[in-house]
C-alpha positions in Angstrom: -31.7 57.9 -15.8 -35.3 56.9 -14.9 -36.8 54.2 -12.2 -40.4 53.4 -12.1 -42.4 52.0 -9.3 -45.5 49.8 -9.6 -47.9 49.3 -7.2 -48.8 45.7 -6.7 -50.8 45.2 -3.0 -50.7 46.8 0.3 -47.5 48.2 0.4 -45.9 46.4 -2.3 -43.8 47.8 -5.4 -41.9 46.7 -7.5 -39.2 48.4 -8.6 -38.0 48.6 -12.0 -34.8 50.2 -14.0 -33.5 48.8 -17.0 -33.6 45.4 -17.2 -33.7 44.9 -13.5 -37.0 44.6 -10.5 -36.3 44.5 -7.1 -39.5 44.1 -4.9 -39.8 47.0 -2.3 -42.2 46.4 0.8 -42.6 47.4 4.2 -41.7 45.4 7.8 -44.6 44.1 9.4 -44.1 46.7 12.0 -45.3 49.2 9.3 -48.2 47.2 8.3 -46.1 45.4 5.0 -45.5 41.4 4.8 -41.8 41.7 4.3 -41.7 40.6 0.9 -38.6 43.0 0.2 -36.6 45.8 1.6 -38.2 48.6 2.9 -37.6 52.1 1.2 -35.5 53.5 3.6 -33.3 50.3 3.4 -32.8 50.7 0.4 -32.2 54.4 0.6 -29.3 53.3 2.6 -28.1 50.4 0.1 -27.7 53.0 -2.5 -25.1 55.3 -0.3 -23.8 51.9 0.7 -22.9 50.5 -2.9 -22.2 53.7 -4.4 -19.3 54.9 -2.2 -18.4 51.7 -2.2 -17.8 51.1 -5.9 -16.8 54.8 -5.4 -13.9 53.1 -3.0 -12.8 51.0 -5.3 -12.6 53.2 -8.0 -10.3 55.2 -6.9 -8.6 52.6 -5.0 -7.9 51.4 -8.6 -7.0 55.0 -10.2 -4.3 55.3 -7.7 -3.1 51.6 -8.5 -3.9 50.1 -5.2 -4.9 46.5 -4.6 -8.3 45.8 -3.1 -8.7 42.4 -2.0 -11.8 43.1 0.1 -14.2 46.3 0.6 -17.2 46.5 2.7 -19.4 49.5 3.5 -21.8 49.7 5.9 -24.2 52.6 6.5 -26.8 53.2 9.4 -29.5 55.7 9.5 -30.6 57.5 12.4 -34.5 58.0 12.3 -36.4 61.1 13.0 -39.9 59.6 12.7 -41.3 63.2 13.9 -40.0 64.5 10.5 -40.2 61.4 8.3 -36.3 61.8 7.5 -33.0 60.5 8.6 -31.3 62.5 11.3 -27.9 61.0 10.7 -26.0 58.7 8.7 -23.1 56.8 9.3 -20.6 55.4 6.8 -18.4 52.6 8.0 -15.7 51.4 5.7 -13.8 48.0 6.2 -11.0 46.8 4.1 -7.6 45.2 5.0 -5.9 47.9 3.4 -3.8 49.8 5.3 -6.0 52.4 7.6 -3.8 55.7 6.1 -5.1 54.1 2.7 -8.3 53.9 3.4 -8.6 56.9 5.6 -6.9 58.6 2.2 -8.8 57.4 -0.8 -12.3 57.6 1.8 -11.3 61.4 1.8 -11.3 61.4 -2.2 -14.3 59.4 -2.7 -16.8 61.6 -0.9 -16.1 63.6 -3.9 -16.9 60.6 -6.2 -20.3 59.2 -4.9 -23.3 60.2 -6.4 -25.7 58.8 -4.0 -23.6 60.7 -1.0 -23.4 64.4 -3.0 -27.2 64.5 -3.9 -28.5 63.1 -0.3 -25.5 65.8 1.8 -26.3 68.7 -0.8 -30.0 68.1 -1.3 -31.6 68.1 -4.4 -34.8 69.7 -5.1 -37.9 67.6 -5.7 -40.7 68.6 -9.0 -43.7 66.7 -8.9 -45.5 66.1 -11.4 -48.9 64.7 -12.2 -49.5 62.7 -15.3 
């Protein structure tokens, strides 16, 4: 799997990974024109829409009904550090809350974005 990120002005990228480009920039607040998300938001985006479809994935495996899933994650910032301090998950569905609370329990297994980012992953750079 492979993403690349071009440069275009200021602090404008786009974003590219197969067929797809999503325009990255930062708030005005941070000096960018808010011509797209910001990094970190979209940091968060991937946890959200990855244990999302992780949600419904099993949801399905276990031949349960979804009729509507929504996930919504918030970051706590440690600007001293550059990181996140905390994130929050916050699942909505009109499934039953023992069914959500029960297939939430099997999908931390199942998200990708959520193992890598609780685990850590290390980091080579490389200079080309």
């Amino acid at each position: 799997m492979e993403v690349q990120a071009i440069w275009k002005k200021n602090y404008q990228v786009d974003v590219r990974a197969r067929q797809f480009t999503v325009p990255i920039d930062e708030a005005p607040e941070f000096n960018g024109e808010d011509t797209g998300m910001m990094p970190t938001e979209l940091l968060l985006c991937s946890l959200a829409s990855c244990f999302c479809l992780a949600l419904v994935y099993l949801a399905k495996k276990k031949r349960i009904e979804v009729k509507d899933m929504s996930v919504i994650v918030k970051g706590e910032k440690d600007l001293r550090n550059f990181q996140f301090s905390r994130l929050l998950v916050e699942v909505d569905s009109s499934l039953a809350p023992e069914t959500v609370e029960k297939i939430v329990t099997l999908a931390e297994k199942y998200c990708f974005v959520s193992n890598t980012v609780s685990k850590s992953c290390p980091i080579e750079y490389t200079i080309k």
